[in-house]
Structures are given as structure tokens and as C-alpha cells.
C-alpha positions as CSV (number, residue, x, y, z in Angstrom):
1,X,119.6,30.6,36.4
2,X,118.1,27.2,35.9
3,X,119.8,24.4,33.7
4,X,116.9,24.7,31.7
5,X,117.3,28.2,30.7
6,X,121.1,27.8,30.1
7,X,120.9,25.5,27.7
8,X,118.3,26.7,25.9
9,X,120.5,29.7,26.2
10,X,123.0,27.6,24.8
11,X,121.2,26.2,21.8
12,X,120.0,29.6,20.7
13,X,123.3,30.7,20.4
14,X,124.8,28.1,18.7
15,X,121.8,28.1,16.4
16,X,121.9,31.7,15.5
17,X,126.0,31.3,15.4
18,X,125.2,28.2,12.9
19,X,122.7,30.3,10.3
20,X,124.8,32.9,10.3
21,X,127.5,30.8,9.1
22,X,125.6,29.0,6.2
23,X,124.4,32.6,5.0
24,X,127.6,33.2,4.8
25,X,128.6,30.8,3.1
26,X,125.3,31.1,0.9
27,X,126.3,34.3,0.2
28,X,130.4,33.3,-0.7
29,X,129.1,30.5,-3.2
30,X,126.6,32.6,-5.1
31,X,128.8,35.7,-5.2
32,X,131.7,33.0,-6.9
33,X,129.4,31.7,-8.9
34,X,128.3,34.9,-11.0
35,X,131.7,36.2,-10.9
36,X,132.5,33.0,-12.7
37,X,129.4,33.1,-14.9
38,X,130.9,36.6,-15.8
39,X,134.8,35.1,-16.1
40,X,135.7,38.3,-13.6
41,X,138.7,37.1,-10.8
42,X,137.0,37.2,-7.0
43,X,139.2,37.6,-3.8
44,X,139.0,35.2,-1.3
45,X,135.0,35.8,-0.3
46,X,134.5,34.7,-4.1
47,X,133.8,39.0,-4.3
48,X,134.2,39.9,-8.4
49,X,137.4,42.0,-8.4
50,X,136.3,44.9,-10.8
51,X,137.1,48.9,-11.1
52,X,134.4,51.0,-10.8
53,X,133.5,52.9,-14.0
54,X,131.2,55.6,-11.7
55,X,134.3,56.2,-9.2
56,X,137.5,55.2,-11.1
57,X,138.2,52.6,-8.0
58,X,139.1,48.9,-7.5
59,X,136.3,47.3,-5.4
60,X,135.7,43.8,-4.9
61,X,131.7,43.3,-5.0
62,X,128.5,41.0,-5.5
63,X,127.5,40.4,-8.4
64,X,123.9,38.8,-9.1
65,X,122.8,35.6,-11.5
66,X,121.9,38.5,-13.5
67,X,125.4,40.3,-13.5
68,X,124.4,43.2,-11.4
69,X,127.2,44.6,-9.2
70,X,125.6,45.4,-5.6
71,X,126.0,48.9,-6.4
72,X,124.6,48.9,-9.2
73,X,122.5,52.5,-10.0
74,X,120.1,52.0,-12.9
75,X,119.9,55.7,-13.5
76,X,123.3,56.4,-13.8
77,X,125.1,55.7,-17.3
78,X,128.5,54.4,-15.8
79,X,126.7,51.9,-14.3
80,X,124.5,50.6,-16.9
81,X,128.0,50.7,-19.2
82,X,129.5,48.5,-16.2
83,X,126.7,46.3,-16.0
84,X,126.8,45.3,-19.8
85,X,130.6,45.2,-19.8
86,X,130.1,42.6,-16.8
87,X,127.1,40.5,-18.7
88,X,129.2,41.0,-21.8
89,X,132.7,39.7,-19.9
90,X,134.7,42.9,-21.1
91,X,134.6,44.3,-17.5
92,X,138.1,45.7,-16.2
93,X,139.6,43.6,-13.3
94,X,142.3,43.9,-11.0
């Protein structure tokens, strides 16, 4: 393989390693940043630490600008109860 081909090898990599990382990171700020919008406690990827009203389970999730959880189902009435209790900052929390 030519020195050409290995670093370009080698930058693609790195770059690819490097954009996955600020996603990441993206991802870590924005989910912290609704969960503290919302006042809800967030693990250490700044996930909202809530209980599930559909499934009676703790799960640490996303939450949007908006205060959507990730798994949020508009069609089913737990979740649109979760939803409000999480825009309205009464959401339970572990």
C-alpha cells in the first residue's frame, strides 16, 4: 500500500473517529440540557432519570427542547400523561 493511501487511510479514520465524538457529545449536552429545562436528575450521559408510566420501569432517556421522552408514543395515553408531567416538572424520578 502506498504512503499515500495510508494516510489518507489514516485521516479518514481519525475524522470519522472525531465526528463521532462531537455527536456524542452533541447529543450528551442537549439531552442535559432538557432534562434541566424539565428539573428531572440525568445519569452520567446527562440521560433524564424518569419511570415509565407505559411500563412501570426506571429508564434513563432523551428528552427533547420540547420535553418529549425518545419513546414517546403520541397515541398512547400514558405517554401523553408522561409527557405533560415532564413539561409540567411533576415527572417521577429515580
Amino acid at each position: 500500500m502506498s504512503n499515500r493511501r495510508r494516510l489518507e487511510r489514516l485521516l479518514r479514520t481519525r475524522l470519522n473517529a472525531v465526528g463521532r465524538q462531537f455527536e456524542e457529545a452533541k447529543r450528551a449536552y442537549t439531552d442535559a440540557k432538557a432534562a434541566t429545562l424539565a428539573d428531572i436528575p440525568t445519569d452520567n450521559d446527562g440521560r433524564a432519570k424518569i419511570v415509565c408510566r407505559r411500563y412501570a420501569e426506571k429508564r434513563a432517556i432523551s428528552i427533547d427542547t420540547d420535553g418529549y421522552p425518545e419513546c414517546y408514543d403520541p397515541d398512547h395515553p400514558d405517554c401523553r400523561g408522561c409527557a405533560e408531567d415532564i413539561q409540567d416538572g411533576h415527572v417521577e424520578t429515580w
